[in-house]
Rosetta silent file (secondary structure, phi, psi, omega in degrees, C-alpha in Angstrom):
SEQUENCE: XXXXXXXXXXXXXXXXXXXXXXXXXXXXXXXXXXXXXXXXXXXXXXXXXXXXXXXXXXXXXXXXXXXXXXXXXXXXXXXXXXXXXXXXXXXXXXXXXXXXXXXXXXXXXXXXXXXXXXXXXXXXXXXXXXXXXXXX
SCORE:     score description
SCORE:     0.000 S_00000001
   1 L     0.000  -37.155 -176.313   12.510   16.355   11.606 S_00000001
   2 H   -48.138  -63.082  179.400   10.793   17.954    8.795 S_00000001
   3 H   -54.880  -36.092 -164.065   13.996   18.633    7.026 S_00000001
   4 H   -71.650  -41.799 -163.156   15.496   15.137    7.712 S_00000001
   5 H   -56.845  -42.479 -175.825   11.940   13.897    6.345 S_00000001
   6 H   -97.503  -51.614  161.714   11.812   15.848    2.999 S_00000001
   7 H   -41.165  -41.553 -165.373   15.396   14.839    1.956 S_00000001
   8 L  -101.564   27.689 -177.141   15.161   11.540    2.327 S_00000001
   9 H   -42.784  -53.872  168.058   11.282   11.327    0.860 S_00000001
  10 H   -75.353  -32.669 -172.212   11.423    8.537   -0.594 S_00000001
  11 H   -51.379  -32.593 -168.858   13.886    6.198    1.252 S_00000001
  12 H   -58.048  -64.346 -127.505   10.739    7.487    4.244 S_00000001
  13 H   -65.795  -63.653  163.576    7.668    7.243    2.210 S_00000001
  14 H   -17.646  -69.493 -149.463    9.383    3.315    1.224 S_00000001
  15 H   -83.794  -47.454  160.520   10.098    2.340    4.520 S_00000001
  16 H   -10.526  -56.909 -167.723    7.080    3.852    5.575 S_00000001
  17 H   -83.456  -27.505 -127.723    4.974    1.789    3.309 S_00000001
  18 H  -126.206  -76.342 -175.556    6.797   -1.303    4.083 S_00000001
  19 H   -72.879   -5.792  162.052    6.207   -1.330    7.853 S_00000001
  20 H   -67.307  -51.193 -177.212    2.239   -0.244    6.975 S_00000001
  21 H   -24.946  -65.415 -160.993    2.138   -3.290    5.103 S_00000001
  22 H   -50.784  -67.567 -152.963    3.569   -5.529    7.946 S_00000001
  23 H   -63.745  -43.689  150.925    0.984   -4.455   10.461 S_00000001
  24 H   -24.386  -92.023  175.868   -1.621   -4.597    7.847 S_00000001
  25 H   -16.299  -79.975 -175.979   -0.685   -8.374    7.562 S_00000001
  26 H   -37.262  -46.144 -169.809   -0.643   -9.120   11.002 S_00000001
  27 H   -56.315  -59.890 -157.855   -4.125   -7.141   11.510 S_00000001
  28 H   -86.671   24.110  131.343   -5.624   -9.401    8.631 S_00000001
  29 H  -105.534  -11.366  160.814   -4.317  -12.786    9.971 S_00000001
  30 H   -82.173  -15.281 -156.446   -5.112  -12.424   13.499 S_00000001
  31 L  -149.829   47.803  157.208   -8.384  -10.510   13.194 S_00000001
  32 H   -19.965  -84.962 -162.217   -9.781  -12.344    9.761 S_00000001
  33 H   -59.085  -75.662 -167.941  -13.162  -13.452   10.860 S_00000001
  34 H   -66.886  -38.318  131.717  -14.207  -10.371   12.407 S_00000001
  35 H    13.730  -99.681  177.557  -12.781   -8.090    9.364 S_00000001
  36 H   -39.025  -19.146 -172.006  -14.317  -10.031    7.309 S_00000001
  37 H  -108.299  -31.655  163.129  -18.023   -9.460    9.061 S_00000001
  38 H   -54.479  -69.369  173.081  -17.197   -6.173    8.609 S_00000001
  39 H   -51.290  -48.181 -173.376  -16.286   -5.909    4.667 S_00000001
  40 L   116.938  165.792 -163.168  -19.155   -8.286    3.804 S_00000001
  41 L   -66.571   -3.175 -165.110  -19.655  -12.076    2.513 S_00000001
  42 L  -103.904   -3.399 -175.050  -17.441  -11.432   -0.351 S_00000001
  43 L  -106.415   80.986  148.222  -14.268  -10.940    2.659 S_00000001
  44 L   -54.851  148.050  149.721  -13.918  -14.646    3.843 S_00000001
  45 H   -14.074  -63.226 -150.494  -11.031  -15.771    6.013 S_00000001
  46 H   -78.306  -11.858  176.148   -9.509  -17.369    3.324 S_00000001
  47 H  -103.322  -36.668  163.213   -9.457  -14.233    1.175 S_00000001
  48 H   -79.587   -6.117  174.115   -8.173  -12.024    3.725 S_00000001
  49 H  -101.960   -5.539  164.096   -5.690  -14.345    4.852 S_00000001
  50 H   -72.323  -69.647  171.642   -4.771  -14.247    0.889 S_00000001
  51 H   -17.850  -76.043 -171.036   -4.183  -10.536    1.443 S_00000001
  52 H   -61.321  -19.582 -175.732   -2.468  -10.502    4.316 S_00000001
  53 H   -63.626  -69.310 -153.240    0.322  -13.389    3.045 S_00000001
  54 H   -69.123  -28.319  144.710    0.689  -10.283   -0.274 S_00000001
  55 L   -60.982    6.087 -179.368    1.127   -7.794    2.293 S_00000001
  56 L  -109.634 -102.968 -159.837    4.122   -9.717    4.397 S_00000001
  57 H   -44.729  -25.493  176.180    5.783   -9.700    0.847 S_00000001
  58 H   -89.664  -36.837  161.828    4.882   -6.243   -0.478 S_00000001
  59 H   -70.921  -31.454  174.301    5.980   -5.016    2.952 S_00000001
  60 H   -78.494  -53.346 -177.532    9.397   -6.661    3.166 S_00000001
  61 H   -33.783  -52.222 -171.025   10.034   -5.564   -0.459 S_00000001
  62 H   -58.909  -65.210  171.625    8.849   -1.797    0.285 S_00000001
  63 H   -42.365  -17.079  156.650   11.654   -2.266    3.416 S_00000001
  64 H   -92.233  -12.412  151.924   14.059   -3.469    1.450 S_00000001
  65 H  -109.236   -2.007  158.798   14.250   -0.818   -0.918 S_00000001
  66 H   -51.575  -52.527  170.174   13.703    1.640    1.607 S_00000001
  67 L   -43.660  -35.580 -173.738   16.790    0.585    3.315 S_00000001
  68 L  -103.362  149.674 -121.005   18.949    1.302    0.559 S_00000001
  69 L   -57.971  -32.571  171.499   21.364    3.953    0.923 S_00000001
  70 L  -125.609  114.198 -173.178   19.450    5.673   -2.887 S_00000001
  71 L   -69.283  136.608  178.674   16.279    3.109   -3.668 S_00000001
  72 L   -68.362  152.302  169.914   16.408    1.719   -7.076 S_00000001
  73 H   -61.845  -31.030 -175.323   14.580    3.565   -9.563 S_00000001
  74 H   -64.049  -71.442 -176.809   13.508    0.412  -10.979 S_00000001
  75 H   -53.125  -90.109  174.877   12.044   -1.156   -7.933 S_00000001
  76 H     4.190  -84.840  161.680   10.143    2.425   -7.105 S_00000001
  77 H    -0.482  -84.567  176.310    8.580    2.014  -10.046 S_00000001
  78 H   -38.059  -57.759  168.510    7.361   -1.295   -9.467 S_00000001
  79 H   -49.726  -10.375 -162.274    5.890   -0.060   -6.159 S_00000001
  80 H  -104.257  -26.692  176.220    4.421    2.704   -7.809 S_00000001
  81 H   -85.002  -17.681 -151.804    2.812    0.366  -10.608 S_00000001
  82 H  -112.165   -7.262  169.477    1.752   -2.308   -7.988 S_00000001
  83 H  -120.164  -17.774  176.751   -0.201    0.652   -6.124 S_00000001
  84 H   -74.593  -16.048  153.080   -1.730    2.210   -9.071 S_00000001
  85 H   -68.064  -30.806 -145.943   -3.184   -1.954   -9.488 S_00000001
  86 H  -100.385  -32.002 -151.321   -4.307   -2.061   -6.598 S_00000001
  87 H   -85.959  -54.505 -141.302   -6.290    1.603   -6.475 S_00000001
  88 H   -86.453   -8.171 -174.345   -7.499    0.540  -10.168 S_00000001
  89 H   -95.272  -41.473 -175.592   -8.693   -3.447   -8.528 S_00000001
  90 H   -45.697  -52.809 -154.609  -10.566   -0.836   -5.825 S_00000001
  91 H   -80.093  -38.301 -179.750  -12.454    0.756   -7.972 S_00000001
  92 H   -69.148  -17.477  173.062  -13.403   -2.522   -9.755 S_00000001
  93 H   -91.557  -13.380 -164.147  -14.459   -4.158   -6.448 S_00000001
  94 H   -81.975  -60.092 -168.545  -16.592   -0.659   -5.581 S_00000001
  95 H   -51.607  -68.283  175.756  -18.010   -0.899   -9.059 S_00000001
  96 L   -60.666  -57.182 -167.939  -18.498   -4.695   -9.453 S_00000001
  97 L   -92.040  -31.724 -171.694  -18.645   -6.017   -5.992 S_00000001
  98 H   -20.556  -52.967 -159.434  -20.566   -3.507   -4.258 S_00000001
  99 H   -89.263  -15.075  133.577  -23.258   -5.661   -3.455 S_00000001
 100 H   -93.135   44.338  145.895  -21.154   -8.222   -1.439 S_00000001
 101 L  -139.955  149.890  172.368  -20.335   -5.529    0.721 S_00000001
 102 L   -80.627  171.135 -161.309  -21.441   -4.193    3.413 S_00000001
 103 H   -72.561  -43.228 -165.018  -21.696   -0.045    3.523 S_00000001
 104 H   -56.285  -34.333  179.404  -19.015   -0.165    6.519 S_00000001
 105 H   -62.971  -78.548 -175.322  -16.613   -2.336    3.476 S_00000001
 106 H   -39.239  -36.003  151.278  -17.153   -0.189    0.741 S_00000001
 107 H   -55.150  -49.073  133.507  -15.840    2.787    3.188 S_00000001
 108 H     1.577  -77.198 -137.641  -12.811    0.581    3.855 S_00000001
 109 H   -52.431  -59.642 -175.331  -12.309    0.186    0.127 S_00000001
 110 H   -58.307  -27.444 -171.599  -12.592    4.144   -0.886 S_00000001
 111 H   -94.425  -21.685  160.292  -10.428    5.078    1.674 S_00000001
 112 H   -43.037  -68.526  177.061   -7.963    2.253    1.466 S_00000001
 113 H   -52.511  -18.875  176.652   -8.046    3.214   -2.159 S_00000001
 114 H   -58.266  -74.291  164.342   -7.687    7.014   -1.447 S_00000001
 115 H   -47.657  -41.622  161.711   -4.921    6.498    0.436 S_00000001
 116 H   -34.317  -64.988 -169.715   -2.805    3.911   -1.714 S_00000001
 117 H   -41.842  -55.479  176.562   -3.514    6.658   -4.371 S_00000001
 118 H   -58.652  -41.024 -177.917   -1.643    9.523   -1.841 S_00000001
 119 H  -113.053   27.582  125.398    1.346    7.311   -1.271 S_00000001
 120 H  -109.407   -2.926  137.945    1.598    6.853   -4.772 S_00000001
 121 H   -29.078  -57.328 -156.258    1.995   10.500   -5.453 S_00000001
 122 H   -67.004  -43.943 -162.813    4.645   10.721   -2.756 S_00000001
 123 H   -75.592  -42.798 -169.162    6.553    7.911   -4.302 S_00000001
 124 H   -66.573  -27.619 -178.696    6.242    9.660   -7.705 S_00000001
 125 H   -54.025  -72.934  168.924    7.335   12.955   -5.818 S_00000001
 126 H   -23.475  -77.870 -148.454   10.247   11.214   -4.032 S_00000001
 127 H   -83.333  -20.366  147.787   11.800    9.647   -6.815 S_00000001
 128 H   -53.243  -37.020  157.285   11.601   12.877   -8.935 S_00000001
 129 H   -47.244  -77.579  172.384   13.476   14.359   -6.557 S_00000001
 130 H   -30.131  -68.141  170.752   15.860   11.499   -6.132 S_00000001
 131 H   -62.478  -23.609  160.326   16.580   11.828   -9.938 S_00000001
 132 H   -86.709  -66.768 -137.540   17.370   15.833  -10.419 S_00000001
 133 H   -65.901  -12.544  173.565   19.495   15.307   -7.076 S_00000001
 134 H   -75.367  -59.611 -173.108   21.504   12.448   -9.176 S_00000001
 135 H   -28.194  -72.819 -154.612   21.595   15.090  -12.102 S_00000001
 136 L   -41.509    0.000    0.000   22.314   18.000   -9.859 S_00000001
């Protein structure tokens, strides 16, 4: 599994990313309001239901270049610049925002942002790979 897993790193880490999204999405339009009570006065419905609609599209994107049989370099990219926004928007809501959050949000944030950060490594990993194996 291992083996199957580290050839194919990125088409995984993509697809991967892609169906986190989805569930993400779902999570933040059925279960807004209470979220949102969580995160603090600055996470309304209406802001988390902004989210989750940009997670239904950044997950069918991530799945749609996952799917293909070598993921453009191009798109990868994009994913890889569109999570190094989002880590760098984190920090700025940590920074900025702190104080319309609650402590349980700002833990959300860092680790949301932690992570994001980790599976943009992998993607940079991945698609290094992908490109010496084009070389090779």
């Amino acid at each position: 599994m291992f083996a199957t897993l580290n050839r194919n790193l990125l088409k995984s880490i993509m697809l991967a990313d892609g169906v986190f999204s989805l569930v993400a999405a779902a999570g933040l339009f059925a279960l807004s309001g209470p979220i949102g009570s969580l995160v603090g006065p600055l996470a309304t419905p209406a802001v988390l239901n902004g989210f989750a609609a940009f997670f239904l599209v950044w997950g069918a994107f991530h799945l749609a270049v996952g799917r293909q049989a070598r993921p453009s370099p191009a798109a990868v990219r994009f994913a890889i610049a569109g999570d190094g926004l989002w880590v760098i928007g984190s920090i700025a809501v940590l920074l900025f925002g702190r104080s319309g959050l609650t402590l349980t949000g700002i833990g959300l944030i860092a680790v949301v942002a932690v992570a994001v950060a980790d599976i943009l490594l992998v993607k940079q990993i991945g698609l290094g790979r992908q490109q010496r194996a084009a070389i090779a």
